[in-house]
Structures are given as C-alpha cells and as structure tokens.
C-alpha positions in Angstrom: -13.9 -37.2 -14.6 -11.4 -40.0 -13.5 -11.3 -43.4 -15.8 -10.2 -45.8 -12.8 -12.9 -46.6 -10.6 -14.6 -49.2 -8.9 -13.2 -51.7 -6.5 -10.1 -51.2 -8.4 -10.1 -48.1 -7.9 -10.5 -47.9 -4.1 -7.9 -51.0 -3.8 -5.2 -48.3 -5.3 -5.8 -45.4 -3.5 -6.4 -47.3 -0.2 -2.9 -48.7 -0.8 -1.6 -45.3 -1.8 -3.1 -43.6 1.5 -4.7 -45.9 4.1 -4.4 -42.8 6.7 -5.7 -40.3 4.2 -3.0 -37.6 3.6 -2.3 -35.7 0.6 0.7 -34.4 -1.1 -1.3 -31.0 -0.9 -1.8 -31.3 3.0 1.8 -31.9 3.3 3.1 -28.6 1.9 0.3 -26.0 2.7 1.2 -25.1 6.3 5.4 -24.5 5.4 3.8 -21.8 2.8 2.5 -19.6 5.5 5.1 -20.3 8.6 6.6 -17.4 10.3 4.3 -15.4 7.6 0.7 -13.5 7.3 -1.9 -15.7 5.1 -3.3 -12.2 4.1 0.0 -10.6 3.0 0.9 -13.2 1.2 -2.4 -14.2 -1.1 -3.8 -10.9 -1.4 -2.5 -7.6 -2.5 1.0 -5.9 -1.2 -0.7 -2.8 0.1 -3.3 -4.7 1.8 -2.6 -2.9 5.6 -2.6 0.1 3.5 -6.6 -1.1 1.9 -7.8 -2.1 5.0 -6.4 0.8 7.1 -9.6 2.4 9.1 -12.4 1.1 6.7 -15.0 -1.5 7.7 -14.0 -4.9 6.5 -15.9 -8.0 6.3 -13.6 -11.5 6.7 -15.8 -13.7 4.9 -15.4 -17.4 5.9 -13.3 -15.9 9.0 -13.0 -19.6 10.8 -11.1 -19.4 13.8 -10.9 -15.6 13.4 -7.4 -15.1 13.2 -7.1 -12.9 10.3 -10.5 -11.0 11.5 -7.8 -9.9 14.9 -4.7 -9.5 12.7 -7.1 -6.9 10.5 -7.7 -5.1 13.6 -4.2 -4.8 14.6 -3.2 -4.0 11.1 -5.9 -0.8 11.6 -9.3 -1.6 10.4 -11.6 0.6 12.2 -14.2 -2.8 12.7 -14.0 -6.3 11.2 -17.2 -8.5 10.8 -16.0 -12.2 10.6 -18.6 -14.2 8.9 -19.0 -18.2 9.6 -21.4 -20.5 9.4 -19.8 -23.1 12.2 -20.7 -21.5 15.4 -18.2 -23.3 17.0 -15.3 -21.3 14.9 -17.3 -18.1 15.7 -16.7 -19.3 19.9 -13.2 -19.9 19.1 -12.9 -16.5 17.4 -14.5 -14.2 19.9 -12.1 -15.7 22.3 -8.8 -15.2 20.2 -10.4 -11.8 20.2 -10.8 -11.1 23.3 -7.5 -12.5 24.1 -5.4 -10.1 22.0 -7.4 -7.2 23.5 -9.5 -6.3 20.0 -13.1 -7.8 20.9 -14.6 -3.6 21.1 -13.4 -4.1 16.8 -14.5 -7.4 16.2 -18.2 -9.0 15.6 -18.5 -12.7 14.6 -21.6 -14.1 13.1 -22.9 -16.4 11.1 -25.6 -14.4 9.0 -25.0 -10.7 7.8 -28.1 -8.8 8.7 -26.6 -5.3 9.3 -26.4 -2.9 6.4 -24.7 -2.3 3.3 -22.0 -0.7 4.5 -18.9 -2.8 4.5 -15.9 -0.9 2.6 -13.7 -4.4 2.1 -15.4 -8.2 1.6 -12.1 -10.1 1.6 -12.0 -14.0 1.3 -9.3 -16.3 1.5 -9.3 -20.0 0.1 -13.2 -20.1 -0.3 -14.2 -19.8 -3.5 -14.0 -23.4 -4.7 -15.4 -24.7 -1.8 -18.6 -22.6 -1.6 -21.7 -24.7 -2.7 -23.0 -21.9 -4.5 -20.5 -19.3 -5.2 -22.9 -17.2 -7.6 -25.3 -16.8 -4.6 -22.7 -16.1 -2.5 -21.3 -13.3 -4.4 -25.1 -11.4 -4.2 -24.5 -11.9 -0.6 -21.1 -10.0 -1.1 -23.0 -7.2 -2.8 -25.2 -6.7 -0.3 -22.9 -6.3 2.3 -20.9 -4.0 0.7 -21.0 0.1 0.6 -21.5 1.8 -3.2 -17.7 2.0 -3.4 -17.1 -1.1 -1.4 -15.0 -3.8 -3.3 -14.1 -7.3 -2.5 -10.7 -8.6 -2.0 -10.2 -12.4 -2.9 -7.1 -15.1 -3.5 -8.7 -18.7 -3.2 -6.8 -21.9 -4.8 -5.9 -24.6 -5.9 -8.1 -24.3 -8.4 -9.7 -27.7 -9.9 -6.7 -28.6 -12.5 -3.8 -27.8 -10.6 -1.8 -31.3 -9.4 -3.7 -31.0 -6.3 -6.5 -29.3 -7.3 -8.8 -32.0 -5.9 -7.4 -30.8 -2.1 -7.8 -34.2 -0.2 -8.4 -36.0 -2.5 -5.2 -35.4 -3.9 -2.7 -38.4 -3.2 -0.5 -37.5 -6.2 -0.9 -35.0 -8.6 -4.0 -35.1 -10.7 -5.3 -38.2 -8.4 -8.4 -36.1 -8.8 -8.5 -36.7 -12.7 -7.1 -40.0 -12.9 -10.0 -41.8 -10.2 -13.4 -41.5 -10.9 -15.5 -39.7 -8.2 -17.2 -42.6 -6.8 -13.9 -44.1 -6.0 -12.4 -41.6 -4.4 -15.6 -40.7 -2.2 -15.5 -44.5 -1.6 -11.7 -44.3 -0.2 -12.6 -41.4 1.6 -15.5 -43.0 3.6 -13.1 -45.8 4.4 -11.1 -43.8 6.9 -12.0 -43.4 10.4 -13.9 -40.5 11.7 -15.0 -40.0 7.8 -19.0 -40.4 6.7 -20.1 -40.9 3.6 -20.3 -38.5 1.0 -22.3 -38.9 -3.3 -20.6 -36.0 -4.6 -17.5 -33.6 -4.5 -19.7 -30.9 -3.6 -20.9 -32.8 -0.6 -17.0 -33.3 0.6 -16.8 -29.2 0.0 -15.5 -29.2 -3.6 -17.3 -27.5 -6.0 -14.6 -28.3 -9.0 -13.8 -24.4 -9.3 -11.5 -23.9 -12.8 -10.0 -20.4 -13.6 -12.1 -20.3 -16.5 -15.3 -21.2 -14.9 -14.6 -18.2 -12.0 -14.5 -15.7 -15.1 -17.8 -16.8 -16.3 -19.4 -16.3 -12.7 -17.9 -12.9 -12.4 -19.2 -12.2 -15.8 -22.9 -13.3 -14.8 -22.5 -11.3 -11.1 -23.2 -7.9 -9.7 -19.3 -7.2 -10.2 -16.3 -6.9 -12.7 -12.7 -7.4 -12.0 -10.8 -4.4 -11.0 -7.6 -6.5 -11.0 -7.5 -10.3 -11.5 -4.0 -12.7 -11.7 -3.5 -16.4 -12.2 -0.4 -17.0 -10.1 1.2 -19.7 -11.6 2.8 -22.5 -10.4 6.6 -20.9 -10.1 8.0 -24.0 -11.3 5.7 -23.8 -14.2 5.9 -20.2 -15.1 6.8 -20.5 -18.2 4.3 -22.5 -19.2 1.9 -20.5 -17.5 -0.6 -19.6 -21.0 -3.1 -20.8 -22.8 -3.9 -23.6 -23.2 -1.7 -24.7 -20.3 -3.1 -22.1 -17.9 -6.0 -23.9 -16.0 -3.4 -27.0 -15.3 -0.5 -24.1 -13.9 -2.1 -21.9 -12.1 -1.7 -22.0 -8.3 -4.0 -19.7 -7.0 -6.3 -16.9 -8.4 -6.1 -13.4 -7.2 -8.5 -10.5 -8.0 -10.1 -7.4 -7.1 -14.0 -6.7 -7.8 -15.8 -3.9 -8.1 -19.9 -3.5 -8.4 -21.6 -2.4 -11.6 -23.0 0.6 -11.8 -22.8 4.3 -13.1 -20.1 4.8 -11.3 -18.1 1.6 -11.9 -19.3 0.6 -15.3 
C-alpha cells in the first residue's frame, strides 16, 4: 500500500509518535461529548425505530448503548460481545441503571430469529470477516427485521487507517510492515503480520457495496457522510478519500423485500 518502509520507515514514524497517538484518537471523543453515539451516527428517528421492538446491539462492548436502548424504550436488548470481560462490565452498568430485567449480554447468539433491530456502531471495518458476519445478522433477525448500521472511517479517509494514523493518509504513505513494526515498538503492544491482525480489515465505501450486493440483504437507505469540510468535493471519483462515515439501512431478500 504505503512506498516508505523498512527501517526508514519505522525511524519516521517512531519520531513522529514514540507514545503512539493519532490525530484520529485525538478528535473522536469531542464528537460524542455531552451527546448520544446512537443519535448521532444512526438515523434521527432512531428512539422512534427502536421503541418496544427487540433489538440486538451488535459489538455492544461496555454495554452502554445496550442500557440507553432500554431507557429509550426497547421492549429487550441483546448485547452481543465476544470479550467476556466487556459483557461483566455491561451486565453491571445494567444493573446499575436499574434495566438488567431488559438486557441480556452474550457472546454467541443461540436464541431464535426473532430480533426486530441488528444495529452496529463502528464495526464494520474491523470485523475479520464481515460477509460471515452479516449471515450471522440474518439469522438473528425476524422476516421484517432490518439492521441498522453507521461504522467509519472508512480505509481512505485521512485517518482511515485508525491508529495507525499519525497524519492524514500515514496509512497510505508507510508500507504495512513498517507501521506494524512501529506499532510493536510501544509498550504494552505485541506483534502483529497484518492489518487484519491489529483489527483492520481496510473497509472502502466501495468494497461495503460489493459485500451487501453478495449478502442476504439490500440497502433500504445507504449515505456516505462526507467529510463537512469536504462536501463539496464529496463525488466520484473523490468519494472514497471524503467520506467520514457510512450510514445505511438493510433489509433481507425475499418475496416480501425483493
């Protein structure tokens, strides 16, 4: 991907960073202070979606959106994660704001299809394999069931290569050995061969398309957001280096949703 590599390579980004931050770590946290995550990547209605229907938070981590569901109206909430410790964590919040009786937290679904809602926040270009992951979607979800997603930055945004991202497009300028190699230099990091090992799966706007098109569902609503300071370059053949996040709606395939 990147052209400078090697011990060059890891010289310059160990000089740029030698604790490890990003420009993207810097200015994530100010986007959602004082404000709900799920108000503000998914869809304006979303209390009104959610409102007594089963709803599946999938990738729930500390559970925090799983209890704000609730409290928002959701008759029950599964949260979904595969780090028991987050699941620990998230039956206590639960319990703690009083909604545990609504909640379940597990790492596997094994119950039946019956979800109404499948939402996911910021998970979809970290997922190892996202086209298995959507047939487990399906097969949580109801007949009329539809999943609710907003996941980003995608791979070409400036900081589309999350921590790896010293500058903008650090991702494309260093090759991937290098930057796994500055990344294993830090304390308390191991080694990584592979993006996909450090939980990037190089996720483009275009690429998402294509695994909708090959899945069990079609969009009922999709949106690049762009970048706002680049909206108005926000087009092809621009559009996969200004988009900030992806937003959609899917639907399954079938007689009744064709």
């Amino acid at each position: 991907m990147g052209v400078v590599g090697g011990t060059y390579g890891v010289r310059i980004l160990t000089a740029l960073s030698p604790d490890g931050k990003s420009g993207l770590a810097d200015g994530v946290a100010p986007a959602y202070r004082n404000r709900s995550k799920l108000a503000v990547l998914l869809c304006p209605d979303i209390w009104q979606q959610i409102r007594g229907k089963v709803v599946v938070d999938f990738g729930c981590g500390e559970g925090e959106e799983v209890v704000e569901l609730v409290e928002h109206g959701a008759a029950h909430v599964i949260g979904v994660d595969i780090s028991q410790r987050w699941l620990d964590r998230a039956t206590a919040v639960a319990a703690e704001r009083g909604v545990a009786d609504r909640c379940t937290f597990v790492q596997e679904w094994s119950g039946p299809a019956n979800a109404d809602i499948v939402i996911s926040l910021d998970s979809f270009e970290h997922f190892s394999d996202p086209a298995a992951i959507l047939r487990v979607m399906d097969g949580m979800l109801a007949p009329h069931g539809r999943v609710i997603a907003a996941f980003g930055p995608t791979w070409y945004h400036p900081y589309g290569g999350h921590l790896f991202s010293v500058f903008p497009w650090a991702h494309c300028v260093f090759s991937e050995a290098a930057l796994l190699k500055w990344r294993e230099s830090l304390p308390g990091k191991s080694p990584k061969t592979t993006f996909l090992d450090a939980g990037l799966n190089k996720m483009t706007v275009r690429r998402f398309e294509k695994l909708i098109d090959e899945s069990p569902f079609r969009f009922a609503a999709f949106e690049p957001v762009p970048i706002r300071k680049l909206r108005w370059a926000a087009h092809f053949p621009l559009r996969e280096f200004t988009t900030s996040i992806v937003r959609c709606q899917l639907v399954k395939r079938g007689p009744g949703n064709p």
